[in-house]
C-alpha positions in Angstrom: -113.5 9.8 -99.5 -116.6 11.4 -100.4 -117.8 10.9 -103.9 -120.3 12.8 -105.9 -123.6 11.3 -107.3 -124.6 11.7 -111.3 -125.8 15.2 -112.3 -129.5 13.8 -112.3 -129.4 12.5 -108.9 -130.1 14.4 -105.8 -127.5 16.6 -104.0 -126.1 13.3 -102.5 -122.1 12.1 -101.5 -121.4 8.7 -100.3 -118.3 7.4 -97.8 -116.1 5.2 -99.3 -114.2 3.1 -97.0 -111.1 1.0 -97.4 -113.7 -2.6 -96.6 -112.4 -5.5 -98.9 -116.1 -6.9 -98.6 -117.7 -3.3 -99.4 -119.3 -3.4 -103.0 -116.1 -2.5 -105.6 -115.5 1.0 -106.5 -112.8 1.5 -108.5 -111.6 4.4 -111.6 -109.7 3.9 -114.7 -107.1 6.7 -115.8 -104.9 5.3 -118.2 -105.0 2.7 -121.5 -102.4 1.4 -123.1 -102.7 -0.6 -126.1 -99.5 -3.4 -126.5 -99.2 -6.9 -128.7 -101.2 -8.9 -125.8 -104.2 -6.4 -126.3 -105.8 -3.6 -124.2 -104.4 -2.9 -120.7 -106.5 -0.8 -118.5 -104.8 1.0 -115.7 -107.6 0.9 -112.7 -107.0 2.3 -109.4 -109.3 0.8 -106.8 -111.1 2.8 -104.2 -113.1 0.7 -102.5 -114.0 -3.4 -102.0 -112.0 -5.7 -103.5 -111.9 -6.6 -107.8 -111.4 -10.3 -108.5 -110.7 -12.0 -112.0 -113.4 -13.2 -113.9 -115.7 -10.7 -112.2 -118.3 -8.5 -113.7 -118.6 -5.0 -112.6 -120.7 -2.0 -113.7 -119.4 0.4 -115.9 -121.6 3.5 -114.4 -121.2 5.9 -117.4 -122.4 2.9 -120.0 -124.5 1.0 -117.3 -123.0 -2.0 -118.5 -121.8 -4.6 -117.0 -118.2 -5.6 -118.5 -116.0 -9.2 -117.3 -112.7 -8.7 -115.7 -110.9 -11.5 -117.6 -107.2 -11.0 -116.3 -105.9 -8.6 -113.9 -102.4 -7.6 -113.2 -99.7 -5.7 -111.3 -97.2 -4.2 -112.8 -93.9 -4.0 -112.5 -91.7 -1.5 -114.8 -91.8 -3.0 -118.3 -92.9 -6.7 -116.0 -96.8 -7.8 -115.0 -97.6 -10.4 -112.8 -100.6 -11.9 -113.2 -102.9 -11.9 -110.1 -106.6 -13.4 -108.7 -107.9 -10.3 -107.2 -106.8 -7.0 -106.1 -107.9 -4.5 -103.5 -108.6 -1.1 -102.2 -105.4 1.2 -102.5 -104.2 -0.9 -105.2 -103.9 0.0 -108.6 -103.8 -2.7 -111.5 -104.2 -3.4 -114.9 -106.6 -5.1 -116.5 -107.7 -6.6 -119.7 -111.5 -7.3 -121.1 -113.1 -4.2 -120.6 -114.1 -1.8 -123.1 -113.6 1.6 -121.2 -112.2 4.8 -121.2 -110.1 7.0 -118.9 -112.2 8.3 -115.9 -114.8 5.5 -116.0 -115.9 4.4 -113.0 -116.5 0.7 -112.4 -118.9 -1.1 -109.1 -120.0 -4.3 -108.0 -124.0 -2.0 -108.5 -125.4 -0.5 -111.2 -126.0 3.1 -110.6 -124.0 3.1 -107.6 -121.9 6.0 -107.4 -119.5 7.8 -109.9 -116.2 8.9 -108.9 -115.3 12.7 -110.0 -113.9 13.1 -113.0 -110.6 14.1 -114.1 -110.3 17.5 -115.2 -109.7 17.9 -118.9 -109.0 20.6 -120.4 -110.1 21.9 -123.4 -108.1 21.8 -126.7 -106.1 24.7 -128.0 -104.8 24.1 -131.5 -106.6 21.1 -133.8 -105.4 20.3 -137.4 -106.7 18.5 -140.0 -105.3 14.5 -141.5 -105.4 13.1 -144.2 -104.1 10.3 -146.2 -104.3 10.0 -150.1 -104.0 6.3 -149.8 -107.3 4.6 -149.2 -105.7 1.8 -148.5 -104.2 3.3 -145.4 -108.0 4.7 -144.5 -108.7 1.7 -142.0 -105.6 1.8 -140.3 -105.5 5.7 -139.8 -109.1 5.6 -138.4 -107.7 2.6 -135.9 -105.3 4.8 -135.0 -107.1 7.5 -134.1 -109.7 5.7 -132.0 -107.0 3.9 -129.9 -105.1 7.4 -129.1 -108.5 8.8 -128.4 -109.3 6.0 -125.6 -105.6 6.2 -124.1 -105.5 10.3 -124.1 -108.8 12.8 -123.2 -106.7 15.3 -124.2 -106.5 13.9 -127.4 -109.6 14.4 -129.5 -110.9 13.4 -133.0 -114.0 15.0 -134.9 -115.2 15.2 -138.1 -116.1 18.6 -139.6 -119.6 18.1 -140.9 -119.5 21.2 -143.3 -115.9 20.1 -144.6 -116.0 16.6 -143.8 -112.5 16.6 -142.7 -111.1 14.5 -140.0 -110.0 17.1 -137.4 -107.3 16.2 -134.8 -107.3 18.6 -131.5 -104.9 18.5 -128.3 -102.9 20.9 -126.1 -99.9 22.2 -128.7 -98.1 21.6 -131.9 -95.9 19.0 -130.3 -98.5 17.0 -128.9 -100.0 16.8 -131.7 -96.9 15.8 -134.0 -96.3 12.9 -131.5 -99.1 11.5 -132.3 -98.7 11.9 -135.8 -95.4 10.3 -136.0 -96.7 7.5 -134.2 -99.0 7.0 -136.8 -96.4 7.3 -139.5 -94.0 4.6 -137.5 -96.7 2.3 -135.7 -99.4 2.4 -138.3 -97.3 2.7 -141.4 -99.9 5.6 -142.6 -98.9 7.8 -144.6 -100.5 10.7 -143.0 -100.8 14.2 -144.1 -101.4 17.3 -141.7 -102.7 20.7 -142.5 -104.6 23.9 -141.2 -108.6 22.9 -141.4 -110.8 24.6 -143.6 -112.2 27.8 -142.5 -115.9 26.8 -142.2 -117.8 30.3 -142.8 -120.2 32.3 -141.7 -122.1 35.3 -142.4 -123.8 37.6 -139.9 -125.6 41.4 -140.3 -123.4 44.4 -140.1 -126.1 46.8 -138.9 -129.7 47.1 -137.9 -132.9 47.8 -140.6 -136.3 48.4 -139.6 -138.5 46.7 -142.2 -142.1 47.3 -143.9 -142.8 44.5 -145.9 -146.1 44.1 -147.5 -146.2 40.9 -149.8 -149.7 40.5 -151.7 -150.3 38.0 -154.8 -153.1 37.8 -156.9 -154.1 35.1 -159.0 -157.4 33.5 -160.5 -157.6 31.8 -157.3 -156.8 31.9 -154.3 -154.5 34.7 -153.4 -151.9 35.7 -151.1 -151.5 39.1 -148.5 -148.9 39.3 -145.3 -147.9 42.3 -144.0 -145.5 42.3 -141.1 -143.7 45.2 -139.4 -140.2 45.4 -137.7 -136.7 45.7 -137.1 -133.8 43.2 -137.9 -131.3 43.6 -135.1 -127.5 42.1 -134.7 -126.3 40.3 -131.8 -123.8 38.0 -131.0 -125.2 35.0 -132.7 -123.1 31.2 -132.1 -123.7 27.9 -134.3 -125.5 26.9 -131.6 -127.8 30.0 -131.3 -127.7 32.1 -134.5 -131.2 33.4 -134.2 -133.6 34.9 -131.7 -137.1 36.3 -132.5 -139.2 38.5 -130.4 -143.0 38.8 -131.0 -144.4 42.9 -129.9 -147.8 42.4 -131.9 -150.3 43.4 -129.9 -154.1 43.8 -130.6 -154.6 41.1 -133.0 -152.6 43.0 -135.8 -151.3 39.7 -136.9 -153.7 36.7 -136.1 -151.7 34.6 -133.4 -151.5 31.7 -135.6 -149.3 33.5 -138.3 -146.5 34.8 -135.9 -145.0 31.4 -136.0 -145.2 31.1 -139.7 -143.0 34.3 -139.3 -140.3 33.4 -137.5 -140.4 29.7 -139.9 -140.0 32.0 -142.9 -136.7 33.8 -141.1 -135.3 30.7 -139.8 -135.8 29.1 -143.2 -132.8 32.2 -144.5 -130.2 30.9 -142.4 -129.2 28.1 -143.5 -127.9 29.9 -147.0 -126.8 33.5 -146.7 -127.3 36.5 -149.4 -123.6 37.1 -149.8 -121.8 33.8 -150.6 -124.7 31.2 -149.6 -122.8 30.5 -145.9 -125.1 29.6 -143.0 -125.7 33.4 -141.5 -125.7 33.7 -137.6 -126.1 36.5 -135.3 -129.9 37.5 -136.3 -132.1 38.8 -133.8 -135.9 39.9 -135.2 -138.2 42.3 -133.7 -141.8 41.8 -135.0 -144.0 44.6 -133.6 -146.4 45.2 -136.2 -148.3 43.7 -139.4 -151.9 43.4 -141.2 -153.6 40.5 -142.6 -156.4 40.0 -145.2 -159.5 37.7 -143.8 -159.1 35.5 -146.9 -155.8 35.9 -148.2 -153.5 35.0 -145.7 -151.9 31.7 -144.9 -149.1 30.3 -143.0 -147.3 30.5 -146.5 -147.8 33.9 -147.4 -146.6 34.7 -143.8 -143.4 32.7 -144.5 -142.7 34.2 -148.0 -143.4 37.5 -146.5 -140.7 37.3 -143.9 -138.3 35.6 -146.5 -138.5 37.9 -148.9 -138.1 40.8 -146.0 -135.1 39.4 -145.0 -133.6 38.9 -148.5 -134.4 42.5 -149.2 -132.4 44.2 -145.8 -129.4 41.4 -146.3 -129.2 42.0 -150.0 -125.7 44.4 -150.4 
């Protein structure tokens, strides 16, 4: 079997052979949690696993003790000293998840993964009980470990506790388990919409901000055109810099983009984060004494309130 290295490592694939004295390879695919404690179904590749041994964890790099090791049989286990490769055993004392991979070396190798696939529907829980907080967050963590289907987030704008899987009913299976192994009384519902607001159509802009105190004043002048894309959470804003020919001294077109990025975060309409900005800054004029790196950024925030605004 050839078996392919960690992303970082170079384009590498090792032979695994069937060698009870070959360092241990083995993967983990399924937990089950029961009254005796954690049982972690492990199907060994390579080498031979023995109780009492410590093995590598290669996604953690840490090395876990294999306390008790077993082979099952139906609803019966049967205790055993060590196990080998084509086997597959349970174990208890490790602290892993499905799809590790354990060896006898650290770094060794790392078996592929198990495809996953992503989640389609996810709904938010709830229990109005505090008292049954602790044991709905137990419950969550151990159905996390025993299914990677199953997944568990919190909504940082909402701060709901999201469930997510592959359909309504597995979902509600695990929702009733909680009810009848748990003795939560857990509420489900859709999650809050977390919103967002994003540009309906392109401006050009000519801002000219100047302020003029007894002291110290303030002049930016800056050029351009406010574009929409196709903005994400993860990339709501992109900025492109056209002056040319000192226009805009080089250390103020930073202070720029600072003063649009610094818009985002609240929008003009309903104070949402805004996404799907994309500013073209091809023009501007600066005063020898009066500009700043702050009247640069109030320049370009009060540009893009004016072209949101409506």
């Amino acid at each position: 079997m050839d078996v392919e290295p960690e992303a970082d490592e170079a384009e590498q694939t090792i032979q695994l052979s069937a060698d009870p004295s070959a360092p241990l390879v083995a993967m983990t695919f399924k937990i089950v949690d029961d009254s005796f404690g954690q049982l972690t179904f492990t199907r060994i590749y390579q080498g031979t696993l023995e109780r009492g041994g410590t093995y590598y964890n290669q996604r953690t790099r840490r090395k876990e003790r294999f306390s008790r090791i077993y082979r099952m049989h139906a609803e019966k286990r049967e205790e055993v000293d060590r196990a080998e490769a084509g086997d597959i055993v349970a174990v208890m004392g490790i602290d892993a998840a499905s799809g590790d991979t354990y060896a006898s070396l650290r770094d060794y190798c790392t078996l592929e993964g198990m495809f996953v696939p992503e989640p389609v529907i996810g709904v938010a829980v709830r229990t109005n009980d505090r008292n049954d907080e602790d044991r709905l967050t137990q419950a969550l963590q151990r159905f996390r470990r025993e299914d990677p289907t199953f997944r568990v987030a919190t909504d940082p704008e909402t701060n709901e506790v999201v469930i997510a899987g592959m359909g309504e009913l597995h979902l509600e299976v695990y929702l009733e388990r909680i009810r009848r192994e748990y003795k939560v009384r857990v509420e489900s519902g859709a999650p809050q919409v977390a919103y967002r607001e994003a540009p309906t159509q392109p401006a050009d802009f000519n801002h000219r901000h100047k302020k003029q105190t007894g002291g110290a004043g303030q002049f930016a002048h800056i050029v351009g055109r406010l574009e929409v894309f196709n903005g994400t959470d993860e990339e709501p804003f992109e900025f492109e810099d056209n002056v040319v020919g000192g226009r805009i001294p080089r250390q103020y077109i930073p202070s720029v983009e600072k003063g649009f990025r610094g818009c985002l975060e609240k929008g003009p309409v309903a104070r949402y984060p805004v996404i799907g900005v994309r500013v073209e800054l091809n023009d501007g004029s600066y005063h020898e004494v009066d500009s700043s790196d702050k009247a640069f950024q109030t320049a370009a925030a009060a540009c893009f309130r004016e072209n949101s605004a409506g």
